[in-house]
Jmol script that loads the backbone (N, CA, C; Angstrom):
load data "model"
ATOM      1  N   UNK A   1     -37.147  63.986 -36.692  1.00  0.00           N
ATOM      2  CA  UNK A   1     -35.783  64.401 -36.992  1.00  0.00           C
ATOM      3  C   UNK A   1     -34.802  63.761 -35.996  1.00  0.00           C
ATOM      4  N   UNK A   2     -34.889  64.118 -34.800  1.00  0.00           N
ATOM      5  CA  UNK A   2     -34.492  63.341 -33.848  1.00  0.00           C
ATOM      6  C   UNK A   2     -34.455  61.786 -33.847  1.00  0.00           C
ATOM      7  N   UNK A   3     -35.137  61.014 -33.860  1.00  0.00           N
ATOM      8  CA  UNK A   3     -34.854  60.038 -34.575  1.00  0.00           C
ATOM      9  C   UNK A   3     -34.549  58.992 -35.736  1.00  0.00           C
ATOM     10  N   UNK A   4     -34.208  60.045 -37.026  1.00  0.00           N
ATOM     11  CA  UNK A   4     -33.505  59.327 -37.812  1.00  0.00           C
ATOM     12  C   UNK A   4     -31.944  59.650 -37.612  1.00  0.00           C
ATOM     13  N   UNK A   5     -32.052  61.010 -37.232  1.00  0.00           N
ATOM     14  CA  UNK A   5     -30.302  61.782 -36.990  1.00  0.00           C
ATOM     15  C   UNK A   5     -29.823  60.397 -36.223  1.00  0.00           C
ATOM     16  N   UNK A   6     -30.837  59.554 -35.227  1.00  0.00           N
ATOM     17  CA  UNK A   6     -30.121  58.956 -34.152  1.00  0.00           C
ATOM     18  C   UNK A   6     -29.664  57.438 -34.583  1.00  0.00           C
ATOM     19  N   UNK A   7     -30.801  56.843 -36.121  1.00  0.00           N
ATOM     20  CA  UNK A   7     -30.587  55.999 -36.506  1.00  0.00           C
ATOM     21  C   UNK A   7     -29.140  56.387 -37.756  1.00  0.00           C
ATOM     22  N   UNK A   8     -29.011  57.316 -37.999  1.00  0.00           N
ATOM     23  CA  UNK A   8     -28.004  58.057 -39.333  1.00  0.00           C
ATOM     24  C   UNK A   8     -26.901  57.516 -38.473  1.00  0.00           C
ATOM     25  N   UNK A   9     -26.635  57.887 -37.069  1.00  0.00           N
ATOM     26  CA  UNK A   9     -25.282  57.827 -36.541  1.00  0.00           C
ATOM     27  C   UNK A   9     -24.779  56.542 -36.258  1.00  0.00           C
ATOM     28  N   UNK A  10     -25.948  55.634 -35.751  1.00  0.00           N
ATOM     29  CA  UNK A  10     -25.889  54.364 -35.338  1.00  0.00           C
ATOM     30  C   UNK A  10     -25.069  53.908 -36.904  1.00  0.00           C
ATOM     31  N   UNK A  11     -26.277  53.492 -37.785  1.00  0.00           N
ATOM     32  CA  UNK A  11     -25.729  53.153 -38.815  1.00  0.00           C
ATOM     33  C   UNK A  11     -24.533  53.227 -39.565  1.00  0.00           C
ATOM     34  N   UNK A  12     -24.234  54.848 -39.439  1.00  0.00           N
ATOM     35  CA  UNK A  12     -22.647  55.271 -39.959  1.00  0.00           C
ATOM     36  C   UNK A  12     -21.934  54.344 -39.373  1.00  0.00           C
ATOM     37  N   UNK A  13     -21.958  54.627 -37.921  1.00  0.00           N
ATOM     38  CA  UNK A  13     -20.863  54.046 -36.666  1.00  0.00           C
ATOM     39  C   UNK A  13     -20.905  52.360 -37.460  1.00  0.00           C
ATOM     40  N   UNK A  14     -21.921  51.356 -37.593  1.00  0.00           N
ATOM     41  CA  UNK A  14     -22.188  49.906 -37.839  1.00  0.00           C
ATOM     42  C   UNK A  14     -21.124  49.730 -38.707  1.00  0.00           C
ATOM     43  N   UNK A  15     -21.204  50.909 -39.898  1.00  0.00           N
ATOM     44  CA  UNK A  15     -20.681  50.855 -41.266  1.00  0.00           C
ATOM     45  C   UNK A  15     -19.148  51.107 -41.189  1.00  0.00           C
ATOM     46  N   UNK A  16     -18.989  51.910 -40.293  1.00  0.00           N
ATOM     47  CA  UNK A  16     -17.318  51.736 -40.045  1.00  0.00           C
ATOM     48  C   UNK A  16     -17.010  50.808 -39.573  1.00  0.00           C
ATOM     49  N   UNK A  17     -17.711  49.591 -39.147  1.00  0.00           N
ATOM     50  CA  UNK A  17     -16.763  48.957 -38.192  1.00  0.00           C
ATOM     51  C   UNK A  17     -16.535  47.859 -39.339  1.00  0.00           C
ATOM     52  N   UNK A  18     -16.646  47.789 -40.349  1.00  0.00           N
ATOM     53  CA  UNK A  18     -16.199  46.898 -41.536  1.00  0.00           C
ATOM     54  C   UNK A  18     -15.042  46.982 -41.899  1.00  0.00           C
ATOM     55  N   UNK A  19     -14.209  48.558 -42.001  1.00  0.00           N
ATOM     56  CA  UNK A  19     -12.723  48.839 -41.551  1.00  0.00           C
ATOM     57  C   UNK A  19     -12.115  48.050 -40.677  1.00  0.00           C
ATOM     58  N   UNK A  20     -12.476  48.106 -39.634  1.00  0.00           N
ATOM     59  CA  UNK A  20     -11.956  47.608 -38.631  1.00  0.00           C
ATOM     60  C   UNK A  20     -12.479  45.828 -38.686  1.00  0.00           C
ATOM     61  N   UNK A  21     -13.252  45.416 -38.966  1.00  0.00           N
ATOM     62  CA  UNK A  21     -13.153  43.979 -39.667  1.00  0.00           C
ATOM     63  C   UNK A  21     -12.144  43.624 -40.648  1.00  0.00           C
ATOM     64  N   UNK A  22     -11.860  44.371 -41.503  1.00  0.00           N
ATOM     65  CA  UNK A  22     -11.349  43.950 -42.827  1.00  0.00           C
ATOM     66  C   UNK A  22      -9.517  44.175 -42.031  1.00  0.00           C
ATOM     67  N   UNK A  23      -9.533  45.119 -41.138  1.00  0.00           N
ATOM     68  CA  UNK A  23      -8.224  45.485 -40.875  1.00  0.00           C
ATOM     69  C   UNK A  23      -7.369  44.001 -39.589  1.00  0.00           C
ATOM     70  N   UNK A  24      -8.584  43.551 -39.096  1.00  0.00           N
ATOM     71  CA  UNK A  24      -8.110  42.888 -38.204  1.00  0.00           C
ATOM     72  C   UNK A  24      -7.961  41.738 -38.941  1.00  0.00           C
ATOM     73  N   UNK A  25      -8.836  41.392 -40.323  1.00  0.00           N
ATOM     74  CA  UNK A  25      -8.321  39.797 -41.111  1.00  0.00           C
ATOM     75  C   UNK A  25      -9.962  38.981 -40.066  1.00  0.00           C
ATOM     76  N   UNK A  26     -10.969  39.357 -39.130  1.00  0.00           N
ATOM     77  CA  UNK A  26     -11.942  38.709 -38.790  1.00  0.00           C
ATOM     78  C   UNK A  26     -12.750  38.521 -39.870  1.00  0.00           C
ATOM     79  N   UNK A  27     -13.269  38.900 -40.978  1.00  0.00           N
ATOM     80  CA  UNK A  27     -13.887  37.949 -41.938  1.00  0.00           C
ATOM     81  C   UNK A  27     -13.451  39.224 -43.171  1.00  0.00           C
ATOM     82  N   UNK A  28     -13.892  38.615 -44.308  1.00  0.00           N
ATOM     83  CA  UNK A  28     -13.383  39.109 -45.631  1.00  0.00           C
ATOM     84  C   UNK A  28     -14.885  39.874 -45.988  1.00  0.00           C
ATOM     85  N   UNK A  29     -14.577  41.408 -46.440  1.00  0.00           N
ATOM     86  CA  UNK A  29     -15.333  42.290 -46.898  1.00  0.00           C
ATOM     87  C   UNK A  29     -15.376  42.777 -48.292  1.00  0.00           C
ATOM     88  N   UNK A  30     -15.999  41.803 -49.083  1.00  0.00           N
ATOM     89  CA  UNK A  30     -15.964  41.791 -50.635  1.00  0.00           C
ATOM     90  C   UNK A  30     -16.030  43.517 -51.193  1.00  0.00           C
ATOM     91  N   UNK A  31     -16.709  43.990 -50.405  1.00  0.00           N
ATOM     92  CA  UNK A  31     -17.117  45.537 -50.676  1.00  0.00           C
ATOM     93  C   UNK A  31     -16.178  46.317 -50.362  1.00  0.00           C
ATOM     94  N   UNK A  32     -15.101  46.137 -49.516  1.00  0.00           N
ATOM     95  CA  UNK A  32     -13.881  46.784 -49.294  1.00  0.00           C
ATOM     96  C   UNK A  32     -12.890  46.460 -50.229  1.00  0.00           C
ATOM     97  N   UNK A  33     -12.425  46.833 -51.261  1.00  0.00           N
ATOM     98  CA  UNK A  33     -11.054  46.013 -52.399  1.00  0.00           C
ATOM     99  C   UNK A  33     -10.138  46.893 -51.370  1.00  0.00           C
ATOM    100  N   UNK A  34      -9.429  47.737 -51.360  1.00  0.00           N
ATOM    101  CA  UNK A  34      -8.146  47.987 -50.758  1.00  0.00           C
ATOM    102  C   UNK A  34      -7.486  47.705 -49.338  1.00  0.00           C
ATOM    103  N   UNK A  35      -6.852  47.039 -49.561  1.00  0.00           N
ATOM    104  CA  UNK A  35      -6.198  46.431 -47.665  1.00  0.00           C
ATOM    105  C   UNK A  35      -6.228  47.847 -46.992  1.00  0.00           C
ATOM    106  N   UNK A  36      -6.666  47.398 -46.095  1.00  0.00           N
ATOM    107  CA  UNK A  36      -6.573  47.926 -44.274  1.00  0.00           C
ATOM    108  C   UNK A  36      -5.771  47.521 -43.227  1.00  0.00           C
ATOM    109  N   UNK A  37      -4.341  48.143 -42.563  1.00  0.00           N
ATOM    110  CA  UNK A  37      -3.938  47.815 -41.723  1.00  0.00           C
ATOM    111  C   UNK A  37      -4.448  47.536 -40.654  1.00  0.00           C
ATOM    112  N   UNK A  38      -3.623  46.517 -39.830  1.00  0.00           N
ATOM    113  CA  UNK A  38      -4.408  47.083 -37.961  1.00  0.00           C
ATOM    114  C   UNK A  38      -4.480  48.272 -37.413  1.00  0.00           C
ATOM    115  N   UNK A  39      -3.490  49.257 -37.959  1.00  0.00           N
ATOM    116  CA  UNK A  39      -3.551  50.711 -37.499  1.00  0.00           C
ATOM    117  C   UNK A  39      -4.824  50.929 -38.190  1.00  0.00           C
ATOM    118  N   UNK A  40      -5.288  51.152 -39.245  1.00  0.00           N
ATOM    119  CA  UNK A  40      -5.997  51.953 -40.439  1.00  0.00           C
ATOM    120  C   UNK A  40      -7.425  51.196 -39.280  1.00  0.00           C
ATOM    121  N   UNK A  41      -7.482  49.918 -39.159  1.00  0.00           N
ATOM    122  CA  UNK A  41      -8.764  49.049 -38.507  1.00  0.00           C
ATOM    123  C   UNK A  41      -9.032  49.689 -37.095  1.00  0.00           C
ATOM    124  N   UNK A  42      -7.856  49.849 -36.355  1.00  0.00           N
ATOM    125  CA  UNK A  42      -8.475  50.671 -34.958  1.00  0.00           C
ATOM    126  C   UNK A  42      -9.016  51.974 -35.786  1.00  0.00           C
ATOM    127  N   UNK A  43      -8.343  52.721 -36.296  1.00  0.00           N
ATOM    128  CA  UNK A  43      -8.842  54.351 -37.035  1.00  0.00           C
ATOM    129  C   UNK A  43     -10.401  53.923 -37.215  1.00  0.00           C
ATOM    130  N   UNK A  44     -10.990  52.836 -37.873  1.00  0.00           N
ATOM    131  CA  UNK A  44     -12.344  52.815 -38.191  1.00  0.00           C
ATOM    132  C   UNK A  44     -13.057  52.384 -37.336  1.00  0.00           C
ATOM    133  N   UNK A  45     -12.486  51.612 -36.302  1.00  0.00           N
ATOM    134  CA  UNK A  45     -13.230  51.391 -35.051  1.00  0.00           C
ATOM    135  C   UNK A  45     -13.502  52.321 -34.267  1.00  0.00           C
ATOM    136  N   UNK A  46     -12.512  53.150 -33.710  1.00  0.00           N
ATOM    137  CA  UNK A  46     -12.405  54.501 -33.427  1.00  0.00           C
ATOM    138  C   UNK A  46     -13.682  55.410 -33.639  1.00  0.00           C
ATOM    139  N   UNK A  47     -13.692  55.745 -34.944  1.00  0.00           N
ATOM    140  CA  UNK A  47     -15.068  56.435 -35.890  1.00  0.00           C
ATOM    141  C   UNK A  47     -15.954  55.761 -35.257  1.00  0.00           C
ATOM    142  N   UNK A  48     -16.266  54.525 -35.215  1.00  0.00           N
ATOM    143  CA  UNK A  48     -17.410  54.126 -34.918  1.00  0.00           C
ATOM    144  C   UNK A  48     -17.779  54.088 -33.973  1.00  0.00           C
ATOM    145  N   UNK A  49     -17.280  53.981 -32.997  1.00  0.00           N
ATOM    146  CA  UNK A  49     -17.423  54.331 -31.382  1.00  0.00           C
ATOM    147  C   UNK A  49     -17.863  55.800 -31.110  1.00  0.00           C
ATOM    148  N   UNK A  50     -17.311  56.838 -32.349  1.00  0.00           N
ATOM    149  CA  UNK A  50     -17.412  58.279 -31.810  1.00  0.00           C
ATOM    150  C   UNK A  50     -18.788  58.474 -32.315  1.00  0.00           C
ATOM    151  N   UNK A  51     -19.430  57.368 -33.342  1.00  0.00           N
ATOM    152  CA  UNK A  51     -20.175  57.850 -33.805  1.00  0.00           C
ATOM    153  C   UNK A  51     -21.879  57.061 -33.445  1.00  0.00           C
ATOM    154  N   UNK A  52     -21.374  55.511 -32.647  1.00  0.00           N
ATOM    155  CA  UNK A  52     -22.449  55.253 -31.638  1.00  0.00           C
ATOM    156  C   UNK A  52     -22.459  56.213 -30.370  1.00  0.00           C
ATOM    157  N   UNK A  53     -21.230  56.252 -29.664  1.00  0.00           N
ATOM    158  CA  UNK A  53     -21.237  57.225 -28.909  1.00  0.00           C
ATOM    159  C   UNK A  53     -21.631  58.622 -28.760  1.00  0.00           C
ATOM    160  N   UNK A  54     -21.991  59.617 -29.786  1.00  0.00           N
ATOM    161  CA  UNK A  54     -22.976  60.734 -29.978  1.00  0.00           C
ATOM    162  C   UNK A  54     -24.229  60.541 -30.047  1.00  0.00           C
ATOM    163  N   UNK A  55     -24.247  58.996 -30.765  1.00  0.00           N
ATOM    164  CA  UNK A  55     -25.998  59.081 -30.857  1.00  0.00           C
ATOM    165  C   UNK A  55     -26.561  58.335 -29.542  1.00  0.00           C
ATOM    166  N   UNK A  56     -25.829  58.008 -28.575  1.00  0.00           N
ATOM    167  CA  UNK A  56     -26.172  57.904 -27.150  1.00  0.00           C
ATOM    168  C   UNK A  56     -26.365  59.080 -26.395  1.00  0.00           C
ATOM    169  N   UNK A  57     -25.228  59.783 -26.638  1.00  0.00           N
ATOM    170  CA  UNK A  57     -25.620  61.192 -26.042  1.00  0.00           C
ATOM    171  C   UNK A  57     -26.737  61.887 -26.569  1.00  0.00           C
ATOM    172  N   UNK A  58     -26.589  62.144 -28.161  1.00  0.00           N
ATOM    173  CA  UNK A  58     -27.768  62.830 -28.420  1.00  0.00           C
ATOM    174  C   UNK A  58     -29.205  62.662 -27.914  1.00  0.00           C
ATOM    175  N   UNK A  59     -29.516  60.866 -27.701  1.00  0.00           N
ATOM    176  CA  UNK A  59     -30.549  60.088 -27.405  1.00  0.00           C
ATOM    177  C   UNK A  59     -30.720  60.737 -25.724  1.00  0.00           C
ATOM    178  N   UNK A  60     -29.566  61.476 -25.314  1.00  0.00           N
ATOM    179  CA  UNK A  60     -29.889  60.940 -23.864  1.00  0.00           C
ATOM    180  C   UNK A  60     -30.150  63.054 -23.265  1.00  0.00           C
ATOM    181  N   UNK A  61     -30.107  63.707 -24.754  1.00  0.00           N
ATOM    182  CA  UNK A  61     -30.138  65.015 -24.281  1.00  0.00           C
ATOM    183  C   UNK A  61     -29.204  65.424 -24.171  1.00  0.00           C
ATOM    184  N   UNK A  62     -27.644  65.304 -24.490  1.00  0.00           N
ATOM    185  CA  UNK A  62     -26.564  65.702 -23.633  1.00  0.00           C
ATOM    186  C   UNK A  62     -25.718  66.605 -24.521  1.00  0.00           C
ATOM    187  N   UNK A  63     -25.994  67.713 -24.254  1.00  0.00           N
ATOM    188  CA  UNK A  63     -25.586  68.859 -25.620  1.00  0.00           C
ATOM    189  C   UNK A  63     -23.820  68.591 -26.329  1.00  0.00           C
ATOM    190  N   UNK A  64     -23.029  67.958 -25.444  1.00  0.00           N
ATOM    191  CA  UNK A  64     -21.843  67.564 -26.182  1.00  0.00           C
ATOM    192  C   UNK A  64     -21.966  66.602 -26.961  1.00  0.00           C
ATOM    193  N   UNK A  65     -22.929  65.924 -27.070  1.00  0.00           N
ATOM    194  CA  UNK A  65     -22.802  64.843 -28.642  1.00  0.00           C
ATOM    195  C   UNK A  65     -22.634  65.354 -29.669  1.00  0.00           C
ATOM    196  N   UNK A  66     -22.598  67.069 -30.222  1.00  0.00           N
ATOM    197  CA  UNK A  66     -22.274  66.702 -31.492  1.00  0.00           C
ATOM    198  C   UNK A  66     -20.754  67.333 -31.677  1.00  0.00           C
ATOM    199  N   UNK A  67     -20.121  67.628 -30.321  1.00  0.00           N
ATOM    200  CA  UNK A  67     -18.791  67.320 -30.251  1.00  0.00           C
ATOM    201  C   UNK A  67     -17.946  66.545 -30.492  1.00  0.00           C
ATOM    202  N   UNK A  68     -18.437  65.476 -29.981  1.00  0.00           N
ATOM    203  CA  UNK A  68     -18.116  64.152 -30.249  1.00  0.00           C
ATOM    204  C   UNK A  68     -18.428  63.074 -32.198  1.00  0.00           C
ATOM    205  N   UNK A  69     -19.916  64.141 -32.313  1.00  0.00           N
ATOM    206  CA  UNK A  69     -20.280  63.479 -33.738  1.00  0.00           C
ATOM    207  C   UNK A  69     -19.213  64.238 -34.664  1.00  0.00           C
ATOM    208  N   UNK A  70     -18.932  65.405 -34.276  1.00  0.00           N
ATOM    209  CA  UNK A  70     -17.625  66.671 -35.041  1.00  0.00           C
ATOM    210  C   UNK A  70     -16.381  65.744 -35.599  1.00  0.00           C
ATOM    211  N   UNK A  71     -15.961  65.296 -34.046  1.00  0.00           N
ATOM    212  CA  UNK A  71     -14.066  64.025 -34.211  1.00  0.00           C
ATOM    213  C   UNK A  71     -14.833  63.372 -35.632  1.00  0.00           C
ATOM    214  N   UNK A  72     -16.018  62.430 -35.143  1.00  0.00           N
ATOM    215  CA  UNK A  72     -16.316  60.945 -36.000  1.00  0.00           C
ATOM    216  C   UNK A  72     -16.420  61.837 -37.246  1.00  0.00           C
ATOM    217  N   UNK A  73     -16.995  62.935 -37.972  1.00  0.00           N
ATOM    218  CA  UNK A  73     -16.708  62.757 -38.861  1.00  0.00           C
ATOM    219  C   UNK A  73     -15.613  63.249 -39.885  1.00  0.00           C
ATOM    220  N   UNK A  74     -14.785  64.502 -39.115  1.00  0.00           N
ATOM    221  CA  UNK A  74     -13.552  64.521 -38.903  1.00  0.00           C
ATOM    222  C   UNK A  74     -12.596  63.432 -39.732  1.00  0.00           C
ATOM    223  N   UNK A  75     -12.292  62.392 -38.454  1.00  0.00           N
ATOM    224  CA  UNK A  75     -12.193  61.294 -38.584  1.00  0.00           C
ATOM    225  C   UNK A  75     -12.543  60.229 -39.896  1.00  0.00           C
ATOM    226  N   UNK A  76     -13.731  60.257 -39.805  1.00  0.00           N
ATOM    227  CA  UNK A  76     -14.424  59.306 -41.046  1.00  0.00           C
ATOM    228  C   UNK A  76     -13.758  59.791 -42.085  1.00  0.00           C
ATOM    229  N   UNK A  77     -14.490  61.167 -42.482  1.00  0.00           N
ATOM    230  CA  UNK A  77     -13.591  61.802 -43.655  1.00  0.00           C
ATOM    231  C   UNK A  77     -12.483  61.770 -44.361  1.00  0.00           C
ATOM    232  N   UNK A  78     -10.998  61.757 -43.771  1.00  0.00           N
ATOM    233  CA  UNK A  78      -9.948  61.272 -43.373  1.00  0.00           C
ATOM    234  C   UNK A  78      -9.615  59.804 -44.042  1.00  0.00           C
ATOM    235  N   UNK A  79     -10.784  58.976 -43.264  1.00  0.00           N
ATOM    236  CA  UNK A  79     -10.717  57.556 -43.649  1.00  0.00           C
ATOM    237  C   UNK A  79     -11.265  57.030 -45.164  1.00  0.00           C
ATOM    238  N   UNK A  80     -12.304  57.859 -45.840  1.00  0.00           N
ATOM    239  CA  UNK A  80     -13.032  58.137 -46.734  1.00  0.00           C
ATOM    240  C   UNK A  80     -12.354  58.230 -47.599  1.00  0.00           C
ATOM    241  N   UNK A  81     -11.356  59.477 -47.409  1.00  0.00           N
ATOM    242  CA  UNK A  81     -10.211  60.363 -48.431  1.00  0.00           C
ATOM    243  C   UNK A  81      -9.418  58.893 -48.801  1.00  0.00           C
ATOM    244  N   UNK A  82      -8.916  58.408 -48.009  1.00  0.00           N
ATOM    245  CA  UNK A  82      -7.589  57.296 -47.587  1.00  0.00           C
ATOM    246  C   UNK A  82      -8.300  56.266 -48.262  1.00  0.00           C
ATOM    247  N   UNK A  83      -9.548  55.836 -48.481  1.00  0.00           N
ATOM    248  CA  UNK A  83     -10.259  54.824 -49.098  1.00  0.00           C
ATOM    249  C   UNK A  83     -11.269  55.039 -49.943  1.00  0.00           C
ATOM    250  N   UNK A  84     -11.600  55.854 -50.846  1.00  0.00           N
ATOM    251  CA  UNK A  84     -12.509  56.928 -51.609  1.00  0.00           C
ATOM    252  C   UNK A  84     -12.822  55.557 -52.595  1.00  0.00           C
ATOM    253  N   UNK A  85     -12.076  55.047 -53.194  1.00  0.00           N
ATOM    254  CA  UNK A  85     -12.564  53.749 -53.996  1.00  0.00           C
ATOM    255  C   UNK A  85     -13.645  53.189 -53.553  1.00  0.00           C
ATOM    256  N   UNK A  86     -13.592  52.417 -52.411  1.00  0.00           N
ATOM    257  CA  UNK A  86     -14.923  51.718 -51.478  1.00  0.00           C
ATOM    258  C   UNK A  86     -15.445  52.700 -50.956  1.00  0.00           C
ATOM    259  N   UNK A  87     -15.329  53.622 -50.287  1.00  0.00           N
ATOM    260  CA  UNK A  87     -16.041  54.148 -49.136  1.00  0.00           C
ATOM    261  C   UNK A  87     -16.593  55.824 -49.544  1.00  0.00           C
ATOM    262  N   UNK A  88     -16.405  56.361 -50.467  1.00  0.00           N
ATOM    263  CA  UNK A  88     -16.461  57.539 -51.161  1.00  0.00           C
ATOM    264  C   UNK A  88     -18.430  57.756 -50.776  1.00  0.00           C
ATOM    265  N   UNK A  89     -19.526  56.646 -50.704  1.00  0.00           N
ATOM    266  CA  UNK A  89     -20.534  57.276 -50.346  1.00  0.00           C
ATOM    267  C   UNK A  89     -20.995  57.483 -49.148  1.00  0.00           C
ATOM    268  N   UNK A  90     -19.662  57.550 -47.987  1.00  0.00           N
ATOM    269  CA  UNK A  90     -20.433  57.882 -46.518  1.00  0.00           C
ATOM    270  C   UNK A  90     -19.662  59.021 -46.495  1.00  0.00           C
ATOM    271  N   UNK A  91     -19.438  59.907 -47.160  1.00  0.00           N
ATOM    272  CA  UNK A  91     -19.184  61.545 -47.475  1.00  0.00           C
ATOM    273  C   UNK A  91     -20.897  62.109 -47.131  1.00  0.00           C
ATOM    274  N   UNK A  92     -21.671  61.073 -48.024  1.00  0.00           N
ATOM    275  CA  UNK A  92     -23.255  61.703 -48.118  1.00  0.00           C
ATOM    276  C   UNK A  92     -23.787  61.762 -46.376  1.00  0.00           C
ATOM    277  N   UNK A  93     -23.385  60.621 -45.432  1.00  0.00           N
ATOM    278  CA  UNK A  93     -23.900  60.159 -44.564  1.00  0.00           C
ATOM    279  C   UNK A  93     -22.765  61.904 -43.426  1.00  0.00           C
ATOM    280  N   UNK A  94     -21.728  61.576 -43.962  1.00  0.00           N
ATOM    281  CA  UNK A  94     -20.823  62.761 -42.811  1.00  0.00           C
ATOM    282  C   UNK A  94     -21.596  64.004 -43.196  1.00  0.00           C
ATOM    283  N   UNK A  95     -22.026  64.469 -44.171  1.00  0.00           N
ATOM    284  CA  UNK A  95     -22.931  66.031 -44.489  1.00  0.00           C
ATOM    285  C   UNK A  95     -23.829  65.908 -43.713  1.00  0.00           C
ATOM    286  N   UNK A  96     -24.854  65.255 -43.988  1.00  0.00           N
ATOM    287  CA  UNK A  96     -26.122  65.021 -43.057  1.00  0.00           C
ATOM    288  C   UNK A  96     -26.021  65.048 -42.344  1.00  0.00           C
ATOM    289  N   UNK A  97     -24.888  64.148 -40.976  1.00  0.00           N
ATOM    290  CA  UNK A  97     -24.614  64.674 -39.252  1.00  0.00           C
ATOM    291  C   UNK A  97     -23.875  66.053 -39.302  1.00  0.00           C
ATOM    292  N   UNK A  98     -23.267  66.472 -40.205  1.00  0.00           N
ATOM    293  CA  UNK A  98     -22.381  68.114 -40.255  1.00  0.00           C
ATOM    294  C   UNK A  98     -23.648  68.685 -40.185  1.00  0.00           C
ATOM    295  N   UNK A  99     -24.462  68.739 -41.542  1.00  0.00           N
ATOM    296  CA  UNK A  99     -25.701  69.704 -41.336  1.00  0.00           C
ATOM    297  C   UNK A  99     -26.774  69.368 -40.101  1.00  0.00           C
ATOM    298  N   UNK A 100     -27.101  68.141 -39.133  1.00  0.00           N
ATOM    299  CA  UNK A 100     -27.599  68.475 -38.028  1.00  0.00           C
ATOM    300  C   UNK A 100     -27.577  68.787 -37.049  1.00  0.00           C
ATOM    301  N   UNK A 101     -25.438  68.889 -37.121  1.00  0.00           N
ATOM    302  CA  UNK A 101     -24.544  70.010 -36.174  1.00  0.00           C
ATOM    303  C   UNK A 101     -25.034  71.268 -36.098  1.00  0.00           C
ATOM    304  N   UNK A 102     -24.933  71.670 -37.716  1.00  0.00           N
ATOM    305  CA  UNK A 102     -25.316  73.363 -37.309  1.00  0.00           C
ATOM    306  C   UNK A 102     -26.582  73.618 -37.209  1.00  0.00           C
ATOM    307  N   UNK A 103     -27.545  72.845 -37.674  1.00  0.00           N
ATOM    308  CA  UNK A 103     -28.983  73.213 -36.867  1.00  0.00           C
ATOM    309  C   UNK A 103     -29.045  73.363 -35.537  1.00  0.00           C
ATOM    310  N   UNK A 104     -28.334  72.232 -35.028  1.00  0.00           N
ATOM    311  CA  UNK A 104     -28.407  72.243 -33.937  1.00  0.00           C
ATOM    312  C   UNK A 104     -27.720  73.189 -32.485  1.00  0.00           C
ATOM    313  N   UNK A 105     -26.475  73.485 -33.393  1.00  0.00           N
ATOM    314  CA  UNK A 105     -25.457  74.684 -32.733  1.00  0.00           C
ATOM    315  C   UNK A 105     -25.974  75.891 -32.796  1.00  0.00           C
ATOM    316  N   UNK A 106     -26.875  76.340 -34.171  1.00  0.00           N
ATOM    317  CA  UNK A 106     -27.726  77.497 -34.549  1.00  0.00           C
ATOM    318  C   UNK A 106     -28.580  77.566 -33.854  1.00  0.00           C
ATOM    319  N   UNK A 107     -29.298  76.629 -34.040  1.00  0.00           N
ATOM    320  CA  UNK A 107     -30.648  76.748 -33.304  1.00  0.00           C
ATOM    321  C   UNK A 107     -31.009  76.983 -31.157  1.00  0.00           C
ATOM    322  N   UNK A 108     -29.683  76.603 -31.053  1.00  0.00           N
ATOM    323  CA  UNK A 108     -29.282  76.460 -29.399  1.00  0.00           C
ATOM    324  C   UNK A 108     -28.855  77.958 -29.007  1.00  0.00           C
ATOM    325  N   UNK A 109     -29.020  78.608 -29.927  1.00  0.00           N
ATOM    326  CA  UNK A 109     -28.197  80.186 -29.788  1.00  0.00           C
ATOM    327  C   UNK A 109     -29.382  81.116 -29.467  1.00  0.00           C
TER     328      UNK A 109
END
end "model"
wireframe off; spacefill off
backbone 0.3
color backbone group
């Protein structure tokens, strides 16, 4: 469990940073149709940082990672809503870190 949660986050985080490709104009993302600003491109870089960044913590034991996984998908969500055309199936990927929040918040009790 522990290590797919850790590959789930990595991956999410990888997958946002195509936002933030497509927003900066660094290469063209056939799978993205709707423009992305440079604002909208930091927003997905952002996510993705919050969301390598938990699965470092998580990896490293550090009970605030899924504080941090909370913002990213927060965040993602947000970005999801704002781009639901392309991006509407990492809704599936934000449940799965939500639901290994509350196992994990539950289970710590």
């Amino acid at each position: 469990m522990k290590i797919f949660l850790i590959i789930l986050l990595i991956i999410h985080g990888i997958i946002h940073l195509m936002g933030f490709v497509k927003g900066f104009g660094i290469a063209e993302i056939q799978e993205l149709t709707l423009p992305i600003s440079k604002s909208g491109g930091l927003l997905w870089l952002l996510s993705s940082l919050l969301f390598m960044s938990s699965a470092t913590l998580f990896a490293m034991q550090y009970e605030v990672w899924w504080k941090i996984a909370l913002i990213g998908i927060t965040l993602s969500q947000l970005l999801i809503f704002y781009s639901w055309q392309d991006a509407k199936f990492g809704s599936a990927a934000n449940i799965l870190v939500g639901l290994a929040i509350l196992i994990f918040v539950f289970s710590a009790e």
